[in-house]
ZAMIZA-64220 format. One record per residue (C-alpha): x, z negated, y. Coordinates in pm, 1 decimal. Layout:
BEGIN
((X; Z; Y))
...
! end
This chain:
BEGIN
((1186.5; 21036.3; 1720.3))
((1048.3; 21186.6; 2050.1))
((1037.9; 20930.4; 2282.8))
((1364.2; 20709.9; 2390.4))
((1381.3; 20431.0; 2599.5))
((1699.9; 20312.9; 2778.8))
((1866.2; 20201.4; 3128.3))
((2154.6; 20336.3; 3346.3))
((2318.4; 20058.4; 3576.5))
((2099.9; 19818.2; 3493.4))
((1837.7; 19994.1; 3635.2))
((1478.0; 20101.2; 3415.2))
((1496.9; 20401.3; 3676.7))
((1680.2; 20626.4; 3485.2))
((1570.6; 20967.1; 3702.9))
((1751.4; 20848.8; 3967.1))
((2081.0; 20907.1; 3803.3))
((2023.3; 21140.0; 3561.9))
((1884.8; 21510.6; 3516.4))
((1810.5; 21713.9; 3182.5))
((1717.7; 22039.2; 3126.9))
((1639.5; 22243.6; 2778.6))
((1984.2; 22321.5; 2803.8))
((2188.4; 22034.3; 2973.5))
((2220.2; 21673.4; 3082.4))
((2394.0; 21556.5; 3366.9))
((2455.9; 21168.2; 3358.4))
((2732.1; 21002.6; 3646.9))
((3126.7; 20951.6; 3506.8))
((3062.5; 20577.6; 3591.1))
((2829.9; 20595.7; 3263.5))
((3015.7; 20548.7; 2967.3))
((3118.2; 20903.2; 2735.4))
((2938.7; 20695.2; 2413.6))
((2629.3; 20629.5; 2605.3))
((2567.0; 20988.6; 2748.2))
((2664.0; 21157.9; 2414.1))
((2436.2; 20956.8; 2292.2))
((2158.6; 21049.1; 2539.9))
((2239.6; 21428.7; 2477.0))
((2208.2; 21380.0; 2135.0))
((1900.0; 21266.0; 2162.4))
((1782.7; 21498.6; 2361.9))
((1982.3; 21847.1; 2187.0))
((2154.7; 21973.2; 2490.9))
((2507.9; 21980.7; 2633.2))
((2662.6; 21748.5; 2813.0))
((2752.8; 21749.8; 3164.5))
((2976.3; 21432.5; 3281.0))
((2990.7; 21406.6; 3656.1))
((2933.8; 21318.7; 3978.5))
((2758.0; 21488.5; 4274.6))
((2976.5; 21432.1; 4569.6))
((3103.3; 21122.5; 4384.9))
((2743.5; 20973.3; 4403.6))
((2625.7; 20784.5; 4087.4))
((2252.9; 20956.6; 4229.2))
((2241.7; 21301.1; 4019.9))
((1902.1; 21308.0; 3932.8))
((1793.3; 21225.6; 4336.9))
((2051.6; 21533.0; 4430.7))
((2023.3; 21829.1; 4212.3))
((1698.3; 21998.7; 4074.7))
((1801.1; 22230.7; 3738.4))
((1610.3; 22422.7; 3473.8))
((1736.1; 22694.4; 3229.1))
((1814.0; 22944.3; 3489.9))
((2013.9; 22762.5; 3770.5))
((2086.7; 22407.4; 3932.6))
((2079.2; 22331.4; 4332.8))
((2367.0; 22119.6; 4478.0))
((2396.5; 21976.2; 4785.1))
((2599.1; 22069.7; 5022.8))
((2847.7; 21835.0; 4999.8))
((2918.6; 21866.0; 4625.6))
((3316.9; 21834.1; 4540.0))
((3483.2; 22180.7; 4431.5))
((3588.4; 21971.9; 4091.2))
((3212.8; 21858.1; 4028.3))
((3143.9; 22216.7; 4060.2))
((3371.7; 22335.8; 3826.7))
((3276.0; 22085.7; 3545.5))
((2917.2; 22237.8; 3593.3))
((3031.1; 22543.1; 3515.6))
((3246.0; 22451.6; 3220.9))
((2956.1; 22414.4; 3021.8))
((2644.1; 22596.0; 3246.5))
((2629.9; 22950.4; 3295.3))
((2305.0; 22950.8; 3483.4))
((2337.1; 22999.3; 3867.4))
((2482.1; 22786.7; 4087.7))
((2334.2; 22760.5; 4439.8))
((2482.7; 22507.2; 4676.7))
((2231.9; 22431.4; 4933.7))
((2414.5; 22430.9; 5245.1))
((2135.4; 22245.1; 5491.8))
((2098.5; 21907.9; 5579.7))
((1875.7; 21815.5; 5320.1))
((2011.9; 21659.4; 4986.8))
((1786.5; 21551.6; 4771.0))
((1705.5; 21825.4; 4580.9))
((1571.6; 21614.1; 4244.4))
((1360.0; 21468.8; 4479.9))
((1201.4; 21736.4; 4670.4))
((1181.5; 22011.5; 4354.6))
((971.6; 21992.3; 4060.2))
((1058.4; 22249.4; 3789.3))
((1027.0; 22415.1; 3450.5))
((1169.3; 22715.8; 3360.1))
((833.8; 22849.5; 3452.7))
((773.0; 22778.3; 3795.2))
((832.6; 22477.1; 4096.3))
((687.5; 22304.5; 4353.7))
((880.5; 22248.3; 4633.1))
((863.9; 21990.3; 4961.1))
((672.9; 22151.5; 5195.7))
((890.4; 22051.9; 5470.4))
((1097.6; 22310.4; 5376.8))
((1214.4; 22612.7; 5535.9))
((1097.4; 23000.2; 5416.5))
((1464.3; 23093.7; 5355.9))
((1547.1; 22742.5; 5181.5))
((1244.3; 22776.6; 4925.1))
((1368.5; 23140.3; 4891.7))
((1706.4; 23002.6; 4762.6))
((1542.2; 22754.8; 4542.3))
((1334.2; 23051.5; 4417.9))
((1625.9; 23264.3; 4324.2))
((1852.0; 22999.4; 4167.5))
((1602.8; 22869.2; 3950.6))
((1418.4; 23231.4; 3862.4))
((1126.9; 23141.3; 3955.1))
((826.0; 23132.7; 4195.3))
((884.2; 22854.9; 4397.8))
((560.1; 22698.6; 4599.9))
((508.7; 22460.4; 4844.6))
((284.7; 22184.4; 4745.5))
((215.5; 21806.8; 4699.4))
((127.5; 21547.6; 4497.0))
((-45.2; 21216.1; 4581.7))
((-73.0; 21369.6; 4927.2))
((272.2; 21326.9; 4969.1))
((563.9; 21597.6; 4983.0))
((817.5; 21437.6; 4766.7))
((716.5; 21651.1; 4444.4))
((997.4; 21586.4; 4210.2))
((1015.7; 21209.5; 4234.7))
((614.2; 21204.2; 4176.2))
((632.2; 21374.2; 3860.4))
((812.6; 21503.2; 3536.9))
((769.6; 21844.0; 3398.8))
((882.8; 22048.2; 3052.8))
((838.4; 22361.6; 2931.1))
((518.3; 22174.4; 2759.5))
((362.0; 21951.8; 3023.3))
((386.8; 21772.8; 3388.9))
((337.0; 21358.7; 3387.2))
((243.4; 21313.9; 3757.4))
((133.0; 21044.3; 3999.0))
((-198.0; 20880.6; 3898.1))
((-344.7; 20916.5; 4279.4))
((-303.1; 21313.5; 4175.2))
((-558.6; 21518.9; 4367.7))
((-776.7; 21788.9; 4171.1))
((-668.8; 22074.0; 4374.4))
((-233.8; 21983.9; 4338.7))
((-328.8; 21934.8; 3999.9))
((-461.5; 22273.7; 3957.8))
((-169.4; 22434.4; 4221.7))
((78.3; 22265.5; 3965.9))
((-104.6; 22396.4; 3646.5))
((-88.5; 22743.3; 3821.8))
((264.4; 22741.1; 3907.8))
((457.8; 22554.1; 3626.5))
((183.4; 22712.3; 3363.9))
((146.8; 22393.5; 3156.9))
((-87.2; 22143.4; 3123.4))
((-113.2; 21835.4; 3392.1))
((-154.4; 21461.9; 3289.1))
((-72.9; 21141.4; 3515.0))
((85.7; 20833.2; 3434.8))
((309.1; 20564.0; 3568.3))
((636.7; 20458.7; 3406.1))
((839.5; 20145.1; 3413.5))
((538.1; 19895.0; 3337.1))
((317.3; 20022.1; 3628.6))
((531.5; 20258.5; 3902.1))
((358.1; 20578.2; 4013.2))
((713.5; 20745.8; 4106.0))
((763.7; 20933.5; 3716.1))
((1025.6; 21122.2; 3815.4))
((1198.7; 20835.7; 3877.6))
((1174.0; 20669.9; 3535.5))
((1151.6; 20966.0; 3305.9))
((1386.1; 21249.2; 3196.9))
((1354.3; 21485.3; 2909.6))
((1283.1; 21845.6; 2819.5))
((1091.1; 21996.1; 2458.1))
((1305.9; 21790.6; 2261.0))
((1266.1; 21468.9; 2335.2))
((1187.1; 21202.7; 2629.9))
((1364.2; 20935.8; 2783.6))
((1225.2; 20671.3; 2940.2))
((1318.6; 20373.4; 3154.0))
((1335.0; 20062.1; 2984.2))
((1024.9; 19849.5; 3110.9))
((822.9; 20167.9; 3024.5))
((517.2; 20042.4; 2841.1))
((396.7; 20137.8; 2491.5))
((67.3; 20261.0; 2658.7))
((301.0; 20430.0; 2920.1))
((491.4; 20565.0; 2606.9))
((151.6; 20666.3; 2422.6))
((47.5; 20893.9; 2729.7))
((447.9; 21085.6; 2787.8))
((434.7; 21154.9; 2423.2))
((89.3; 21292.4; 2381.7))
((98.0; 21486.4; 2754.5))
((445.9; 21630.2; 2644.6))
((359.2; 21774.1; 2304.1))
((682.4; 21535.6; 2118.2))
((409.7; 21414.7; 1881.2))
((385.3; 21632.3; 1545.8))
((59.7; 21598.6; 1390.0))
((197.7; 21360.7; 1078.3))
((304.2; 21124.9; 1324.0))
((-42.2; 21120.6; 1544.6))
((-152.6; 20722.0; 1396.4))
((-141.3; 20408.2; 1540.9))
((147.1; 20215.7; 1690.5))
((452.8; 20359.9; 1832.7))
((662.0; 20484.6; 1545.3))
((807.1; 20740.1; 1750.2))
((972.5; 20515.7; 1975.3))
((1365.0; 20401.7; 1980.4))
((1491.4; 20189.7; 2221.3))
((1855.7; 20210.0; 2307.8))
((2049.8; 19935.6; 2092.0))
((2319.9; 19919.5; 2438.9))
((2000.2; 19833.6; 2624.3))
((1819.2; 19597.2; 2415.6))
((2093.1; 19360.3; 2354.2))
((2259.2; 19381.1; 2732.0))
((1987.7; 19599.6; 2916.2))
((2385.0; 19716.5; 3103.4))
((2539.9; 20083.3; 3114.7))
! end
C-alpha cells in the first residue's frame, strides 16, 4: 500500500504537525505512541516523538531531509536531544527571527528551494545543514515554498497556479520530476496536507481519490501490477475513519 490517508488533531492537515524524511518522522508527544508507530510503519523510518519548543506545529517549524534538520531558535535543549537519540544527520538551530522553517524550505536530499526573503548567510546555513544547494525561488508567485508543495527523492506535488519557469527552477534544483495537485478535497497548500518520502504517502483525510490518483502516480508509489482502475492502493487510517480524532 503506497498511499495512506489519516488526521492529526482532528485536522485533514496533517503537514502542519508532522515532518518525514527517508529516514525519520517527527509527529508532536500530544499524538498518541500507537498512532505515530503506526504512521512510521507505514512509512519505514524511525520515529521521532516530540515537540518543537513544546508546539504541536513540527511540520510548520523544522525543514529535514537525509542529511540534516533546521530548528528554530527557540527549540527546548530536551527536544534537541530526543532528535539526536535517533538522527545523526546535522543539527542546525536557526538562531533568527524567523521560525517556520517547514514552511519556508522545500527539500529532497537533492536540492531546496528556499523563501526568498531570506538572508545570504541564512540560505547558506540551510545549504550546509541539509547538504545541499539551496536556491531562492517561488511557487504560485508566492515565497512560501514548502507549504506550496511536497517533494521525495522521486517527485514534487506543487500548487496548481505553478508557473512554467518555478516549475523548471524546481526540476533543476531538487532533480525530479514536477506535477501539481491540491490535497484535502480541493486546497492548493500540499505541503500542508501531505507527508511522505519513497516509501509511502500520507495524506490528509478529505484528500480525494482523484487527489490520491495524481500523489501516487507523480510520486512513483505505484508498481506497475498495481497501475488499474480504482484505488487499491489506498488505506485509510481505521483511528480516523471511525472517530476522524488523534
Amino acid at each position: 500500500m503506497a498511499v495512506y490517508l489519516t488526521s492529526l488533531f482532528g485536522s485533514a492537515s496533517i503537514g502542519v504537525y508532522s515532518q518525514a524524511t527517508e529516514e525519520i518522522l517527527i509527529v508532536p508527544t500530544y499524538i498518541t505512541l500507537k498512532k505515530a508507530e503506526r504512521m512510521s510503519k507505514w512509512l519505514k523510518v524511525k520515529l521521532i516523538h516530540t515537540t518543537i519548543g513544546g508546539s504541536i506545529l513540527a511540520g510548520s517549524l523544522i525543514r529535514a531531509n537525509s542529511n540534516g534538520i533546521l530548528l528554530p531558535h527557540f527549540v527546548k535543549e530536551e527536544e534537541v536531544e530526543a532528535i539526536k537519540a535517533v538522527f545523526d544527520g546535522n543539527i542546525a538551530i536557526m538562531e533568527t527571527k524567523r521560525t517556520a522553517y517547514g514552511n519556508m524550505v522545500l527539500a529532497n536530499d537533492y536540492g531546496a528551494i528556499v523563501d526568498p526573503r531570506l538572508k545570504p548567510f541564512e540560505i547558506a546555513k540551510i545549504s550546509d545543514a541539509l547538504g545541499v544547494e539551496a536556491v531562492p525561488g517561488e511557487i504560485a508567485k508566492l515565497p512560501y515554498v514548502g507549504s506550496l508543495a511536497m517533494a521525495t527523492n522521486k517527485g514534487v506535488l506543487a500548487h496548481p497556479m505553478l508557473t512554467d519557469s518555478e516549475r523548471k527552477l524546481i526540476e533543476d534544483v531538487l532533480k525530479v520530476p514536477v506535477e501539481v495537485t491540491t490535497v484535502n478535497c480541493g486546497i492548493p497548500y500540499v505541503g500542508t496536507g501531505l507527508i511522505g518520502n519513497t516509501n509511502a504517502v500520507i495524506a490528509g483525510s478529505l484528500t480525494t481519490g482523484p487527489e490520491m490518483f495524481i500523489i501516487e502516480h507523480a510520486l512513483g508509489l505505484v508498481k506497475e501490477d498495481e497501475r488499474v482502475e480504482g484505488f487499491q492502493s489506498n488505506r485509510r487510517d481505521p483511528e480516523t475513519q471511525s472517530s476522524n480524532i488523534l
